[in-house]
Every structure is written in C-alpha cells, then in structure tokens.
N, C-alpha and C positions, 0 to 999 in steps of 0.2 A: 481259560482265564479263571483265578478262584476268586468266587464271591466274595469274599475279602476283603478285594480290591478297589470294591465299589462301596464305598460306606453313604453316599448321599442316595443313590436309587430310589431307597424304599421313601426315605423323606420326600425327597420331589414328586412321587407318585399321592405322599397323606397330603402336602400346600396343596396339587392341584385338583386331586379331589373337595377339598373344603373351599375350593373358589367356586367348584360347580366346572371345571373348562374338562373340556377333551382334551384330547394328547395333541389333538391337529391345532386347537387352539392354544394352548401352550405354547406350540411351536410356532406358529403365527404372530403369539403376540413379541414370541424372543427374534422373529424376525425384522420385525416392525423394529426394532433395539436396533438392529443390523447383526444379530446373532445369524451365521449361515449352523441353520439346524433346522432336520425336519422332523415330520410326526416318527418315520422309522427310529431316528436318532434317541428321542425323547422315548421311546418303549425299549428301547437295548438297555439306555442306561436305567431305569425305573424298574427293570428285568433282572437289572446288572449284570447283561450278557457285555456290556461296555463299559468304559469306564468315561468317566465326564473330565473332559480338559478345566483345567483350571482357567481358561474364558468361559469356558459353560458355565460352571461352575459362578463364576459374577455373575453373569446375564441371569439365571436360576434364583439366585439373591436381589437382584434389580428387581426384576418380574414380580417375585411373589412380597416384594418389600419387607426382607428379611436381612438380617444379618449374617452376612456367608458363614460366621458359625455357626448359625441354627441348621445349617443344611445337614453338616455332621453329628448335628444331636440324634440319641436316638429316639 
C-alpha cells in the first residue's frame, strides 16, 4: 500500500496523543460508539500500513470532537 493513501494516520495518532489515551483506549472508547475496531486496527491505520474506511473515519471525528475535516489536515 503507498503511504499516500492514508492521509488521516499521522493525525489520529497527534488527537490521541494530546487526549493522554492509548491505542487500546482509543479503540475502546470507538467501541463503546459501536465502532467494531481494535487496538491492532487503530496502530495499522496511525502507521498507515491501512487505510481507515470512511465509518472510521466518523467515529475518529465523533471520538475526538472534531470536524471530519480536521482529520485530513495536516
């Protein structure tokens, strides 16, 4: 896959650093949403060995109380 591909990664990696959460708890709280994602999921895409579905992609903006455009800022 080329890096590329994945433009929100690095962002959702700086939101969930500045919350203070793990990857597990990231993933926890997008579950608690009813997002089916787990801590593996949440480090592929923040890695951008994955690419985040556009549900991720909302629940990521729900979560961190952002504007799904902010995800793609860089």
């Amino acid at each position: 896959m080329r890096h590329d591909a994945n433009l929100i990664g690095p962002k959702v990696g700086r939101l969930r650093y500045a919350k203070g959460w793990t990857q597990e708890v990231l993933a926890a709280k997008m579950q608690i949403m009813e997002c089916d994602i787990s801590r593996d999921v949440v480090a592929n895409i923040e890695n951008r060995r994955s690419i985040a579905t556009d549900k991720q992609c909302f629940f990521f903006a729900r979560v961190f109380t952002v504007g799904i455009d902010e995800l793609f800022r860089p």
